[in-house]
C-alpha positions as CSV (number, residue, x, y, z in Angstrom):
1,X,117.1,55.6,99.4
2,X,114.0,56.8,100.6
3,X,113.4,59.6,102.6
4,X,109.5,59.4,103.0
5,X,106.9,58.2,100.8
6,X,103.1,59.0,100.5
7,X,100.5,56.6,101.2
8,X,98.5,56.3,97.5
9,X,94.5,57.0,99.3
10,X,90.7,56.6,97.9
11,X,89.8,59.3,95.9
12,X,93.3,60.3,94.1
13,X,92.5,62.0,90.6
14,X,93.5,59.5,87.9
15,X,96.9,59.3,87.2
16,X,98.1,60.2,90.8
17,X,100.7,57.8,93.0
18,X,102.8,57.1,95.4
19,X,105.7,60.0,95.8
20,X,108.9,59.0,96.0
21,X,111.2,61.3,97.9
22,X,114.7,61.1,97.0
23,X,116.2,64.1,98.1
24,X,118.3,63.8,101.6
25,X,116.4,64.6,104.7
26,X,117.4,67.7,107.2
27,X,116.3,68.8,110.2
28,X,112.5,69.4,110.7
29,X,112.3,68.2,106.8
30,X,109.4,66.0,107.9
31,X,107.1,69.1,109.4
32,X,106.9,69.9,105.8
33,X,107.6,66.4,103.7
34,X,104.1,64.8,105.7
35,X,102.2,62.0,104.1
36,X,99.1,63.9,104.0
37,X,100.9,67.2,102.5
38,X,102.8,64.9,99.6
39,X,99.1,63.3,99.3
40,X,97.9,66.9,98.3
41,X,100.9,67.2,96.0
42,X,100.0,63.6,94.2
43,X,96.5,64.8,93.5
44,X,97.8,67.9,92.0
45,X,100.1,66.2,89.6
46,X,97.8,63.4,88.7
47,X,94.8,66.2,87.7
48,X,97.0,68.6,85.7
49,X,100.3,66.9,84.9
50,X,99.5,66.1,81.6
51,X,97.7,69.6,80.3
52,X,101.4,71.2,81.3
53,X,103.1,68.5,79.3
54,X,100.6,70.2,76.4
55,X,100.8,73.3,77.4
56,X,104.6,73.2,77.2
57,X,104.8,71.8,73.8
58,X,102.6,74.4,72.7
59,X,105.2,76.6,74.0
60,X,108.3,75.6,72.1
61,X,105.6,75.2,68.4
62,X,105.1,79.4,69.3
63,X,108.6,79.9,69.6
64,X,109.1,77.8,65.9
65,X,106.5,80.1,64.5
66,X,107.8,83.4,65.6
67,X,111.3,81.9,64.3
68,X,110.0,81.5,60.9
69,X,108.7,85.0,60.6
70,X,105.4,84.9,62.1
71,X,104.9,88.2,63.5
72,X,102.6,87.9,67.1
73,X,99.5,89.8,67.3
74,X,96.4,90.1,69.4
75,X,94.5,86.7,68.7
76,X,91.1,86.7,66.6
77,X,89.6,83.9,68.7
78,X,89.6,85.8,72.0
79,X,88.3,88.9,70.3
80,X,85.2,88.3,71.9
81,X,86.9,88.5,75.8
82,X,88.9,91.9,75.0
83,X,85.5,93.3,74.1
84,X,83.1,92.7,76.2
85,X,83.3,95.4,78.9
86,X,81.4,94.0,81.9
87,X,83.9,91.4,83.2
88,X,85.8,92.7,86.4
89,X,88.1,91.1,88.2
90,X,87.1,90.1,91.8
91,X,87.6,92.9,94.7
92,X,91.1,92.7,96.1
93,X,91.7,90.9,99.3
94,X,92.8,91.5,103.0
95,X,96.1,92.3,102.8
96,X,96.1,93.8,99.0
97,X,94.1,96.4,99.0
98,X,97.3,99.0,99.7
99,X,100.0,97.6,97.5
100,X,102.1,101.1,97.3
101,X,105.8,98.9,98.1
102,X,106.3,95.5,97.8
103,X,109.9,93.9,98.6
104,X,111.1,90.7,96.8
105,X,113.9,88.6,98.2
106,X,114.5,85.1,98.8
107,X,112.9,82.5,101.2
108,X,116.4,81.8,103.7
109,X,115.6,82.6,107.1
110,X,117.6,85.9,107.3
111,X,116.3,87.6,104.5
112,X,112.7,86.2,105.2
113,X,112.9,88.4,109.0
114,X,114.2,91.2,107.0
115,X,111.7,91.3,104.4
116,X,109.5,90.7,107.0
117,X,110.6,93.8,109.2
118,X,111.3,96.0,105.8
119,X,107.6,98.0,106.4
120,X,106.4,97.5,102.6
121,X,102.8,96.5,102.4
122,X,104.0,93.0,100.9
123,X,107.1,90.7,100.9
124,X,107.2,88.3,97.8
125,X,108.4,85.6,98.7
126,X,110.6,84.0,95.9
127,X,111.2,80.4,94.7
128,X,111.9,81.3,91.7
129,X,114.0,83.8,90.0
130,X,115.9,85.0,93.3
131,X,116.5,81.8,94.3
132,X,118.8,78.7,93.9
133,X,116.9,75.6,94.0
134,X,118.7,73.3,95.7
135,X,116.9,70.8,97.7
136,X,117.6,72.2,101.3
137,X,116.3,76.1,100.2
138,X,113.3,74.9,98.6
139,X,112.1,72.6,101.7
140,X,113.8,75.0,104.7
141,X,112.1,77.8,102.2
142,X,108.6,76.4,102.9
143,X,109.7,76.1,106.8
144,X,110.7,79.3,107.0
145,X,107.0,80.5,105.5
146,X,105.2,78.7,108.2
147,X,107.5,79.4,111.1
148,X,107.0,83.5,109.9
149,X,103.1,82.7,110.2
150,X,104.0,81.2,113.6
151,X,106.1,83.8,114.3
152,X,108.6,81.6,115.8
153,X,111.6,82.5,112.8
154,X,113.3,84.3,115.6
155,X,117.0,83.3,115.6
156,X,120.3,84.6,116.8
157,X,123.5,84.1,114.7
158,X,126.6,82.5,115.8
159,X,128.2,85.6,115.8
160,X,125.8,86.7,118.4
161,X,123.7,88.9,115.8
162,X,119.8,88.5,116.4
163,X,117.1,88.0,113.9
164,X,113.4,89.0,116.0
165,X,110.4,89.8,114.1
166,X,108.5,93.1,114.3
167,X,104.9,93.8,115.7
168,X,103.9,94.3,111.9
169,X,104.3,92.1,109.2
170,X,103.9,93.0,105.5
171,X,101.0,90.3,103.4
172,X,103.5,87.5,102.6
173,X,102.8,86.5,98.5
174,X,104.8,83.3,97.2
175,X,105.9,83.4,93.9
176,X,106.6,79.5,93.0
177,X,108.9,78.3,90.0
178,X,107.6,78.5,86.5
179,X,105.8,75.7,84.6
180,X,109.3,74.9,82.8
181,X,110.9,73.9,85.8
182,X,110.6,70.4,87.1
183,X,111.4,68.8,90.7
184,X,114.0,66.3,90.7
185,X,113.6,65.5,94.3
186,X,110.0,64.5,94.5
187,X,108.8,61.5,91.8
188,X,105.9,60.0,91.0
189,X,106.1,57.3,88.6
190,X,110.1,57.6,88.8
191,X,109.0,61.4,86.7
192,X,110.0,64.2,88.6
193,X,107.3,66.8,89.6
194,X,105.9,70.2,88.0
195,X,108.6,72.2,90.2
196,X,105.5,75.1,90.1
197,X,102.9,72.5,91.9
198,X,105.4,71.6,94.3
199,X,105.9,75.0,95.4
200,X,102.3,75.9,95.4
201,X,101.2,72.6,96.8
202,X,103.5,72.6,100.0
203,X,103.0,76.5,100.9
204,X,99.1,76.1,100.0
205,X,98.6,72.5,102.1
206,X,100.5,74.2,105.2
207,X,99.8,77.9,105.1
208,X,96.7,78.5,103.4
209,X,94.8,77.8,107.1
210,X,97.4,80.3,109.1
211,X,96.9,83.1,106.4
212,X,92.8,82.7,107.0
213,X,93.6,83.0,110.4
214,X,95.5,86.1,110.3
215,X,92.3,87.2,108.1
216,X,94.4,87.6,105.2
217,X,94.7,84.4,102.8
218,X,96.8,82.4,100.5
219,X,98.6,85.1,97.7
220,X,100.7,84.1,95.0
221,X,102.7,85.9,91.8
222,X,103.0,83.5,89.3
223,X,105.8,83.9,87.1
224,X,106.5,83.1,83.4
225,X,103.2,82.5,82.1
226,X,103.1,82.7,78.0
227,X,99.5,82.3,77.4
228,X,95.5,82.2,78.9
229,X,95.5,78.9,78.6
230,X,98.3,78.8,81.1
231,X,96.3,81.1,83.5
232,X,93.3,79.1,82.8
233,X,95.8,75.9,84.2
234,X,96.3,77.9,87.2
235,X,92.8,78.7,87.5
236,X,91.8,75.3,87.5
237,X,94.8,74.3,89.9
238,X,93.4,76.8,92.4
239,X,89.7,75.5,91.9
240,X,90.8,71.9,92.7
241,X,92.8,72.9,95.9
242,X,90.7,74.9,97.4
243,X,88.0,72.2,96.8
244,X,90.8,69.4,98.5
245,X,91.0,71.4,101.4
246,X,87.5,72.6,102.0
247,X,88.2,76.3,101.1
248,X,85.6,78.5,99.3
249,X,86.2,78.8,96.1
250,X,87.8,82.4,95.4
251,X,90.0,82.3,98.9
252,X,93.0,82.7,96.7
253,X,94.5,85.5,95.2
254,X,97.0,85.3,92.2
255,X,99.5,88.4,90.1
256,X,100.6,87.3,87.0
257,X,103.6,88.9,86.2
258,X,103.3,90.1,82.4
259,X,107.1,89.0,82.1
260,X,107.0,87.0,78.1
261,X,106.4,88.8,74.7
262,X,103.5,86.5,74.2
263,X,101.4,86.6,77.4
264,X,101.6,90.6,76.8
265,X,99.4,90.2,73.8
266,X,97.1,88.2,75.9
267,X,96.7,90.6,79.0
268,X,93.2,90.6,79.5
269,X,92.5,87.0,78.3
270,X,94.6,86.2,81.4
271,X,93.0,88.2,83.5
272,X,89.9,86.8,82.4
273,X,90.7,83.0,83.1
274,X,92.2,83.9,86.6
275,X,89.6,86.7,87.2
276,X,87.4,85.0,90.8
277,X,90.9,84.7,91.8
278,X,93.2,87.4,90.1
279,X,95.2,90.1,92.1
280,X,96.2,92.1,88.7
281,X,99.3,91.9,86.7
282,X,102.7,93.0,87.4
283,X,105.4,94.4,84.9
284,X,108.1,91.6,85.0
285,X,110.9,93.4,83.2
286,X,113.6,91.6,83.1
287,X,112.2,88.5,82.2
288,X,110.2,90.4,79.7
289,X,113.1,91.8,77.8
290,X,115.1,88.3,78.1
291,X,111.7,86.8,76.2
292,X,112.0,89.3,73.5
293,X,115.4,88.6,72.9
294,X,114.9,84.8,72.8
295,X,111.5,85.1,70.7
296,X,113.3,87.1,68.6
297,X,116.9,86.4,68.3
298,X,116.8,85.1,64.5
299,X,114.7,87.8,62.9
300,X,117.7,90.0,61.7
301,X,118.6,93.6,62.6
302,X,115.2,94.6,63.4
303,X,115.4,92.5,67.1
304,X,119.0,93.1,67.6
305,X,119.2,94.8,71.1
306,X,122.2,97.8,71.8
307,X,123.7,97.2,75.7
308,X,121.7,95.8,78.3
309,X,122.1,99.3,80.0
310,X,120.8,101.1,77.2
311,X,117.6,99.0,77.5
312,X,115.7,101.3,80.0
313,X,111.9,101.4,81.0
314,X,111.5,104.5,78.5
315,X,112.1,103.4,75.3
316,X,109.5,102.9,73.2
317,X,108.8,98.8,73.2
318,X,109.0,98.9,77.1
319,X,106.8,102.0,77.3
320,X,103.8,100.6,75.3
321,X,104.2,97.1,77.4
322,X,103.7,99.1,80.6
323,X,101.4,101.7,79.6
324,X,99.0,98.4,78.4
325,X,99.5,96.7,81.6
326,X,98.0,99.9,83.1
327,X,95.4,100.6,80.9
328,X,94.6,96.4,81.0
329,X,94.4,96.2,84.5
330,X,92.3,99.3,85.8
331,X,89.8,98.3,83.0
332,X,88.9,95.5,84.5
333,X,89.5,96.6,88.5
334,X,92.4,95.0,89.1
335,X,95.9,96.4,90.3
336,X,99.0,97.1,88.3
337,X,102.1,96.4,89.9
338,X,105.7,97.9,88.5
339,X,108.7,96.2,88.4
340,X,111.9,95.9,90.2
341,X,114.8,98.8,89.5
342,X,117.8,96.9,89.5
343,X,119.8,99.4,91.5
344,X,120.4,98.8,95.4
345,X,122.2,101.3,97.9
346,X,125.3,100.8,99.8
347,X,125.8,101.8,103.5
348,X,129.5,102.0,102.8
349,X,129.5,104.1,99.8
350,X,128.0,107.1,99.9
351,X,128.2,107.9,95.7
352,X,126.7,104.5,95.2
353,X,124.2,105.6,97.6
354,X,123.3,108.6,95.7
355,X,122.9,107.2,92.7
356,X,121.0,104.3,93.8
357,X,118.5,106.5,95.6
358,X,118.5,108.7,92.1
359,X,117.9,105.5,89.8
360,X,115.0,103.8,91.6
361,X,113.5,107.6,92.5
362,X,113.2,107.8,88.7
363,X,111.8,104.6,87.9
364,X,109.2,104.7,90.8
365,X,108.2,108.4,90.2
366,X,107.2,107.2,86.5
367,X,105.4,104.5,87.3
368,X,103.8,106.4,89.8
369,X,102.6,109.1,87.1
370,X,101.9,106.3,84.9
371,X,98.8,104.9,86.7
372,X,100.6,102.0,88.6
373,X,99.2,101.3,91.9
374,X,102.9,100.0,93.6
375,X,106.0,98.9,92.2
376,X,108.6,96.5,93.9
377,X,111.7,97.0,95.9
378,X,114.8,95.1,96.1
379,X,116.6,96.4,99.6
380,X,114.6,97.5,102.7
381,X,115.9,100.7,102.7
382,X,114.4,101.4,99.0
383,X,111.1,101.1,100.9
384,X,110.7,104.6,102.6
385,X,111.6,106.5,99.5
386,X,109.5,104.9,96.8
387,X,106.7,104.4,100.0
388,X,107.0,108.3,99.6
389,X,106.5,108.3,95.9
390,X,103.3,106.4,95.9
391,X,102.1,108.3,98.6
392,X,102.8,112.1,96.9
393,X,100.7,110.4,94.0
394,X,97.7,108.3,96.0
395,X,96.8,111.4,98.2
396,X,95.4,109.2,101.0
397,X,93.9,106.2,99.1
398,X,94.8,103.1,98.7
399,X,95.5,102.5,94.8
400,X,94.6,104.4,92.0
401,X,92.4,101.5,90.1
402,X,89.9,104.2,89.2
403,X,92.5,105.6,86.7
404,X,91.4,104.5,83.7
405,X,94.1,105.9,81.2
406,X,91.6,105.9,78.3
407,X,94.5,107.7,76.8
408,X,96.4,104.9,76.0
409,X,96.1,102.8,72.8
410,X,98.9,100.2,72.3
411,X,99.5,98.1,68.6
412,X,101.2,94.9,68.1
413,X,103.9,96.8,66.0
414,X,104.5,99.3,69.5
415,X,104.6,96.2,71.1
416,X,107.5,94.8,69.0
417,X,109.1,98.1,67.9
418,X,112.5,96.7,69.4
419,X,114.1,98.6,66.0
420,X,113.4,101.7,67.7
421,X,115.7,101.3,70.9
422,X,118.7,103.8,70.7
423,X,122.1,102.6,71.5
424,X,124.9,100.9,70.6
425,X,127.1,97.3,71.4
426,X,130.3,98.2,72.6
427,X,133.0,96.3,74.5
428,X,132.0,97.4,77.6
429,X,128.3,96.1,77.3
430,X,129.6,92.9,75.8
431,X,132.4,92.4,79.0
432,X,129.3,93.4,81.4
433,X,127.0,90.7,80.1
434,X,129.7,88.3,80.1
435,X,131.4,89.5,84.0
436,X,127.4,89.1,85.1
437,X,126.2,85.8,83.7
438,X,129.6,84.3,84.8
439,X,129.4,86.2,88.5
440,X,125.5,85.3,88.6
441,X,125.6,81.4,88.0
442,X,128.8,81.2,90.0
443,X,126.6,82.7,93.1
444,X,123.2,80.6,92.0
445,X,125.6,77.4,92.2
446,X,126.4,78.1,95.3
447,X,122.9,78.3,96.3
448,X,122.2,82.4,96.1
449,X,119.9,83.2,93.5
450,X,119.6,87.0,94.3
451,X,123.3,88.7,93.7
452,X,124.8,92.1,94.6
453,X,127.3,92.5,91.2
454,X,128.7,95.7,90.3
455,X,125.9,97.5,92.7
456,X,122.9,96.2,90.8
457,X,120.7,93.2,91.9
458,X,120.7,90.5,89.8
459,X,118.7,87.6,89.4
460,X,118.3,84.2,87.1
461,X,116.1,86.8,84.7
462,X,118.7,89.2,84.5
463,X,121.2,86.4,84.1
464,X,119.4,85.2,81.1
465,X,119.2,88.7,79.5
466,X,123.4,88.6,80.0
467,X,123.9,85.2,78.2
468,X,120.9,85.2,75.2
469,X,122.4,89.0,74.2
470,X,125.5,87.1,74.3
471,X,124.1,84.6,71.9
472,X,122.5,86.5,69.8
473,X,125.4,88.7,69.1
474,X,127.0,86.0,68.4
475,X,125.0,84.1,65.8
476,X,124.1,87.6,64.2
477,X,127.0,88.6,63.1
478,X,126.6,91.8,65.8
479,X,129.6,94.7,65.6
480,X,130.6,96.8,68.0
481,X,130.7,99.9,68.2
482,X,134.5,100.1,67.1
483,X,133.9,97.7,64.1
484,X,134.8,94.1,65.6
485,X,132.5,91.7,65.7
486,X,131.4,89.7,68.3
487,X,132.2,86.4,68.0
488,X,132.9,82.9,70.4
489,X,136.6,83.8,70.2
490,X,135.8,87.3,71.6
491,X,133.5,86.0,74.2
492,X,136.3,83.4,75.2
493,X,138.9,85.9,75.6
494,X,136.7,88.0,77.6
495,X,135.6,84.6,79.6
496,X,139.3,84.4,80.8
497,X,139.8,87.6,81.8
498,X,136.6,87.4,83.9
499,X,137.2,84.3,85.1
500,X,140.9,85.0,86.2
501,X,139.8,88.1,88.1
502,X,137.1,87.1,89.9
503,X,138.5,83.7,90.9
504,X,141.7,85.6,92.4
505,X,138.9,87.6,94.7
506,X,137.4,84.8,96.1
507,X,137.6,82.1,98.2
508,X,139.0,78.4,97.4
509,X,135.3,77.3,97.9
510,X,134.2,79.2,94.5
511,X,132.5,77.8,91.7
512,X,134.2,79.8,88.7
513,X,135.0,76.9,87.0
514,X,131.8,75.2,87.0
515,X,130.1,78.5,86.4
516,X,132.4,79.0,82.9
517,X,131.1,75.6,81.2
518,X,127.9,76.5,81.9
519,X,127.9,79.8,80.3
520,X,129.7,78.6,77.6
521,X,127.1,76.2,77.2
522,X,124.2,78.5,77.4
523,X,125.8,81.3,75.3
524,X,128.3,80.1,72.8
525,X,126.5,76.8,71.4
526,X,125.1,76.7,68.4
527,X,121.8,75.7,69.8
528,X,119.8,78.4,72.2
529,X,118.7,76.4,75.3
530,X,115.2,78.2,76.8
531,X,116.1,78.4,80.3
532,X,119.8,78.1,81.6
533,X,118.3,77.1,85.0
534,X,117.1,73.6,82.8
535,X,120.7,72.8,82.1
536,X,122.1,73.9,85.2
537,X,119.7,72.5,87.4
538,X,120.2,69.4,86.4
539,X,123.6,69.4,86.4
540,X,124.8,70.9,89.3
541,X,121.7,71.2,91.8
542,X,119.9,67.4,92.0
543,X,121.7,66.0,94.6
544,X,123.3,62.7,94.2
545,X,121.2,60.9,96.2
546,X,118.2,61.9,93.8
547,X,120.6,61.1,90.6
548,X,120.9,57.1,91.8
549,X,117.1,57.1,92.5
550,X,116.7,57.9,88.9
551,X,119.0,55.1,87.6
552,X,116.7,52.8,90.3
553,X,113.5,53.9,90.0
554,X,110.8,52.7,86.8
């Protein structure tokens, strides 16, 4: 039943053990899976597995709060932190000092060379929300890392088609999974794993030498964060790990992404807590506008959203999150980072093209103005033009921290002016949201977690936006536009349709079926789960040999 298993040493922090691994083995599984590496792992989990258990609990009595009418503002206790103006973060590092393009994508070995070739200044490397988490991508994930360090990720398809890696590669940053998330695969205790020390813990065990030696060093986005304190668990992580593997303290480098309703009230506290080993914030969108929704989705008309479409970057909630992140960041030195456009080109389609090109031009050329210092890209060939953008505004330097935007002057009720977003529902948002959350999980059960649907790139964030507008439709009561309201039945009959069409366009191998329950689950039940990766991981991605060791194992 056991695929390897750590050797419980002298020194462990309390609480620590033996890690059982009872997810299948694959080829070169043990490079990565080594006693010593799992041995770093245990110590992580047996330091900080409790204060997440807290941490998330503190979490879901927010969420009850903001339920029951407790409006979120800018906390009284950490007055103090926002105030005091002599607190920088530290100077950036090799390999983030220029951060004018940065591509996200996946860890599989294709799109790693790709990324990897792309020219922006830094591929994020996702585990999280552009990628499925089966077993085999999260371990061949962290292989891939190391071989790119190596540079021996070289490959050629069957089909002949080769895979070699450039003279220059971008500064790789990993972005691990979120605190929510748990690793089914790896137990202590017969308790599965903080899915985000996993991540961390592997890449940082393996990689953190080989990005020294490069004279760069171990970068990382960390996603989902709702709080300081959470940063301040990071912080503490980082302390620990460097102190493991006899790194000096401040060798790593972390971006928050500003991507929950709460952690934007609490930009600078986070900054603060992370600050010997911060690397800015970055403007997680999608996920930001998926935590609004969920935060919000009881409060009545006021938080009721129009069409995901109709939910740009301009209008007036999103503006005062990003124009703070700005402000926030070059107050205290550090970089701002914009988000990903969700709109990709096509080499076959030449109107697609256009408007791709047109979209993201946009986006990038207001962030630009706005103060940020880079912004992300989806597709390699989005590197050149928004490359161009940065470098129209930079003029020759590397980032534009000395921006200040003194300008700017953001409230809590900017913040949560969701009332003020124009638009309307209609059918054809409603079938959208319902064709992508059904398309998207269908693909993530498959293990792809970044999806090409309807010529716009979607991820598990954008997913989640889908299915909680869904939802809250739903249990609001929400009309469209033509005067029907939404309801299950609606949603249902929409369902088939989807489902009909897009099982009759793919193969025999699909997971429509699958993909329907869980939607249904996620979107039409009277209870809102947080995640839908929580439900669907645990269904349909712990693989059986992990399921037994739970009925087995203490």
């Amino acid at each position: 039943m056991l695929a390897n298993r750590s050797r419980t040493r002298r020194g462990l922090a309390p609480g620590s053990g033996t890690i059982d691994v009872v997810g299948p083995s694959g080829e070169r599984f043990g490079e990565i899976l080594t006693p010593a590496a799992l041995d770093f792992v245990a110590r992580l989990h047996g330091a900080f597995a409790e204060r997440r258990h807290e941490l998330l609990t503190a979490r879901a009595e927010r969420r009850r709060r903001i339920a029951s009418g407790v409006d979120l503002d800018f906390r009284e206790d950490t007055r103090r932190i926002r105030e005091d103006m002599t607190w920088r973060v530290a100077p950036p590092a090799p390999g983030l000092v220029d951060r004018r393009v940065e591509i996200t994508g996946p860890t599989e070995k294709k799109m790693t060379v790709n990324a990897l070739n792309s020219g922006a200044k830094v591929w994020l490397a996702d585990f999280e929300d552009a990628n499925s988490p089966t077993w085999s991508n999260m371990v061949e994930g962290q292989l891939n890392l190391k071989d790119a360090l190596d540079r021996t990720i070289d490959f050629v398809t069957p089909e002949g088609k080769e895979y070699r890696l450039g003279d220059d590669m971008p500064t790789i940053v990993v972005r691990p999974r979120g605190w929510h998330l748990s690793e089914k695969h790896l137990l202590i205790g017969g308790e599965p794993i903080s899915a985000s020390l996993v991540d961390f813990g592997l890449y940082f065990f393996h990689c953190a030498q080989r990005q020294l030696d490069r004279g760069l060093g171990p970068y990382f986005y960390l996603p989902k964060l709702e709080s300081h304190e959470e940063a301040r668990l990071w912080n503490d992580v980082f302390v620990l790990a460097q102190q493991l593997l006899g790194l000096p303290r401040g060798t790593i480098r972390a971006t928050v992404l500003i991507e929950t309703i709460t952690a934007a009230f609490e930009m600078e506290e986070i900054l603060y807590e992370l600050r010997e080993h911060s690397a800015g914030l970055n403007a997680g969108r999608w996920d930001y506008i998926f935590s609004v929704i969920k935060n919000f989705r009881t409060r009545g008309d006021a938080y009721v959203l129009p069409d995901r479409s109709a939910v740009t970057m301009t209008v007036p909630f999103m503006r005062a999150y990003t124009e703070l992140l700005v402000r926030t960041c070059h107050r205290r030195s550090a970089h701002a980072i914009g988000g990903m456009s969700a709109f990709i080109p096509s080499r076959r389609d030449a109107e697609v093209n256009a408007k791709a090109f047109e979209q993201v031009r946009g986006d990038k050329e207001r962030e630009a103005a706005d103060g940020f210092d880079g912004s992300w890209v989806a597709h390699p060939d989005l590197v050149p033009p928004v490359r161009e953008i940065f470098d129209g505004v930079l003029a020759g330097l590397p980032n534009q921290i000395d921006r200040l935007r003194e300008d700017v002057e953001v409230t809590a009720r900017q913040l949560l002016d969701v009332a003020s977003t124009p638009g309307s529902v209609t059918e054809q948002g409603l079938r959208a949201n319902v064709g992508i959350g059904l398309a998207y999980i269908e693909s993530w059960l498959r293990g792809n977690g970044a999806a090409a649907i309807n010529n716009l790139m979607e991820d598990a964030a954008t997913a989640e936006i889908s299915r909680s507008q869904v939802w809250q439709w739903i249990n609001h009561g929400t009309r469209l536009d033509d005067g029907r309201q939404v309801t299950a039945e609606l949603v249902r009959q929409i369902l088939d349709d989807e489902e009909r069409t897009r099982t009759d366009a793919s193969g025999p191998a699909n997971r429509f079926a699958d993909a329907r329950k869980l939607f249904e689950e996620v979107a039409l039940s009277e209870e809102y789960p947080t995640f839908l990766t929580i439900p669907g991981y645990a269904r349909y991605l712990v693989d059986t040999q992990a399921r037994r060791a739970f009925a087995t194992l203490p």
